[in-house]
KOLVEX-830379 format. One record per residue: x, y, z of N, C-alpha, C, CB in turn. Coordinates in steps of 0.2 Angstrom, whole numbers. Glycine has a CB too. Layout:
- X/Y/Z/X/Y/Z/X/Y/Z/X/Y/Z
...
// end
This chain:
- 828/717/-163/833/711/-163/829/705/-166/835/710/-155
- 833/700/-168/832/695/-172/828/691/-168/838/692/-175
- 821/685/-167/822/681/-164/823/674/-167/818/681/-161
- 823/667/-164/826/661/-166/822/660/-175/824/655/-160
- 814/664/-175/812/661/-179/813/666/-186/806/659/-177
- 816/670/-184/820/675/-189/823/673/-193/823/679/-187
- 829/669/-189/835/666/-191/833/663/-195/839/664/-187
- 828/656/-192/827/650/-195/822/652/-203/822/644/-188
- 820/658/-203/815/659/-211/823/663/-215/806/668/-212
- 828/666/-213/833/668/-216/837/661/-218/836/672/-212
- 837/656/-217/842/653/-218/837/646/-223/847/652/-210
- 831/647/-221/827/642/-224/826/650/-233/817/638/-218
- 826/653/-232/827/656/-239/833/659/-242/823/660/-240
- 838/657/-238/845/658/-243/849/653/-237/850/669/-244
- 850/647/-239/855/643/-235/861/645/-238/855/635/-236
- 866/639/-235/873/642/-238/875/642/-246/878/638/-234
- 879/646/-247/881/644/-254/876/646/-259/882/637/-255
- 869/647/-258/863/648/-262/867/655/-267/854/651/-256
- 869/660/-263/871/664/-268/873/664/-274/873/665/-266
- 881/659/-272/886/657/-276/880/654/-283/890/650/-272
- 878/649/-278/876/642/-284/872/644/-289/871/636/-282
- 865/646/-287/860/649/-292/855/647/-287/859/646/-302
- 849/645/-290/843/644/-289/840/639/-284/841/642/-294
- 840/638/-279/839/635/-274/834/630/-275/838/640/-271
- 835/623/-273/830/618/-275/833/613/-281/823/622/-279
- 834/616/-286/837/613/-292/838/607/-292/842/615/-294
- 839/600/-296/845/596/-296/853/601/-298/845/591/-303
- 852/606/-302/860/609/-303/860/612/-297/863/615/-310
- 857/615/-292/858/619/-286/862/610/-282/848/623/-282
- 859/605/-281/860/601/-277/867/597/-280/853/597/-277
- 867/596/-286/873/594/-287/881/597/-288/871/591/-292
- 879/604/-289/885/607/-288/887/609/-279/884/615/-292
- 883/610/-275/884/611/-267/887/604/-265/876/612/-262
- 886/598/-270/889/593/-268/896/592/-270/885/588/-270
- 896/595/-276/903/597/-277/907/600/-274/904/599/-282
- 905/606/-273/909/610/-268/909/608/-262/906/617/-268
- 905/604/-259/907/600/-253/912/595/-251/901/597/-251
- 911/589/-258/915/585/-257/921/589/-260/913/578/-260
- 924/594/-262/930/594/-266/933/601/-261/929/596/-276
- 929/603/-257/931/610/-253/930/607/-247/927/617/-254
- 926/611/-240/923/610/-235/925/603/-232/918/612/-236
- 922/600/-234/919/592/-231/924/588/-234/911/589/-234
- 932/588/-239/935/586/-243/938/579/-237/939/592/-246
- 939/582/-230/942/577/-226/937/575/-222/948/579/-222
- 932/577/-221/927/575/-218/923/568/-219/923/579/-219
- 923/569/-225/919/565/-226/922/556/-227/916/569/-232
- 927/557/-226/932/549/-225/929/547/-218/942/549/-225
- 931/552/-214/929/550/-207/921/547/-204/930/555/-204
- 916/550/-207/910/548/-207/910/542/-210/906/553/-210
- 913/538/-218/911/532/-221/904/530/-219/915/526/-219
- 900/535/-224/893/533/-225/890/526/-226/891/538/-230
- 895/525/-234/894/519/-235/894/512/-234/895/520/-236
- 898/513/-226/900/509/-221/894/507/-221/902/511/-216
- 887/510/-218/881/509/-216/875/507/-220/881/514/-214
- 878/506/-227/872/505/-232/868/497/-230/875/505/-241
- 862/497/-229/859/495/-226/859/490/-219/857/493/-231
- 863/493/-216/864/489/-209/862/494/-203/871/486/-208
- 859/500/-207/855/504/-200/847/501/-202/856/514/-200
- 845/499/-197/837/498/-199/835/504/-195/833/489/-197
- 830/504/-199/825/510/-193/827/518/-195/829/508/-184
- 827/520/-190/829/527/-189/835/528/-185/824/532/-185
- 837/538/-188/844/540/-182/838/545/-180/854/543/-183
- 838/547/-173/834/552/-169/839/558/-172/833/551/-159
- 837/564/-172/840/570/-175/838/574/-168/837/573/-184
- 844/576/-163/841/579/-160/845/587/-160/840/574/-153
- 842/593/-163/843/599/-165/844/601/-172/847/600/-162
- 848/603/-174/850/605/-181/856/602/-185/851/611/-181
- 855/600/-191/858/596/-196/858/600/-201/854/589/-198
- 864/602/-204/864/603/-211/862/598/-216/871/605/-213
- 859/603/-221/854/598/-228/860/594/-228/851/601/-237
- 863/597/-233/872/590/-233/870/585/-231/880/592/-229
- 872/586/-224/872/579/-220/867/575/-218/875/579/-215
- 860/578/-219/854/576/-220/855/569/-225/850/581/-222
- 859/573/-231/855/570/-237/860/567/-239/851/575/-242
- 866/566/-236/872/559/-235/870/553/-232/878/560/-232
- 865/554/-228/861/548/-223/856/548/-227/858/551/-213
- 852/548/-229/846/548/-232/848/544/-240/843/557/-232
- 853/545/-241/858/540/-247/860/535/-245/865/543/-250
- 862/533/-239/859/526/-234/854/522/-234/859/526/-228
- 849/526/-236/843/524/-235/842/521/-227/841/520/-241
- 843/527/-222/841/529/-217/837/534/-216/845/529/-215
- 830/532/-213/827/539/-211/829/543/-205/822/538/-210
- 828/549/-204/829/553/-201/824/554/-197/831/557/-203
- 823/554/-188/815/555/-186/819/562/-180/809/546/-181
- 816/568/-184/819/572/-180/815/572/-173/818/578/-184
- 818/577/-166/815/576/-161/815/584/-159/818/571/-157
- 808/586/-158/809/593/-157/810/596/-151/804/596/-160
- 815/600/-146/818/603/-144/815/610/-141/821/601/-148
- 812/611/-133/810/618/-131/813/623/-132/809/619/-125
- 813/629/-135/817/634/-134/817/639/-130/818/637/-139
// end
């Protein structure tokens, strides 16, 4: 049986979509997952969040407490907000 840190090397070497896209890492890996995100999945989502809202009136950090898709990592992080993750007993 699988444990947590099984999961977590399976998915740090094939996230989502990795298949589809190609090469993992890339700018074309990154910029197409963003396409497919904003035009599929996240198409209504992402109004509701209004990242942009936020562009420079978060000072500091957001605490991250558990797991975050890269995506949405790296729509905050386009705010230029850091992320201070908080790690979590399993």
């Amino acid at each position: 049986m699988a444990d947590i840190d099984d999961v977590r090397r399976y998915w740090d070497r094939f996230p989502l979509l990795s298949h589809e896209i190609g090469e993992i890492g890339t700018p074309a890996f990154f910029e197409t997952l963003d396409r497919i995100k904003r035009m599929d999945s996240e198409r209504f989502a992402l109004p509701f969040w209004e990242f942009e809202k936020f562009r420079g009136k978060l000072k500091g950090k957001i605490a991250l407490i558990g797991e975050m898709p890269l995506y949405w990592r790296r729509q905050i992080i386009a705010i230029s907000v850091l992320i201070a993750p908080i790690q979590q007993g399993v």
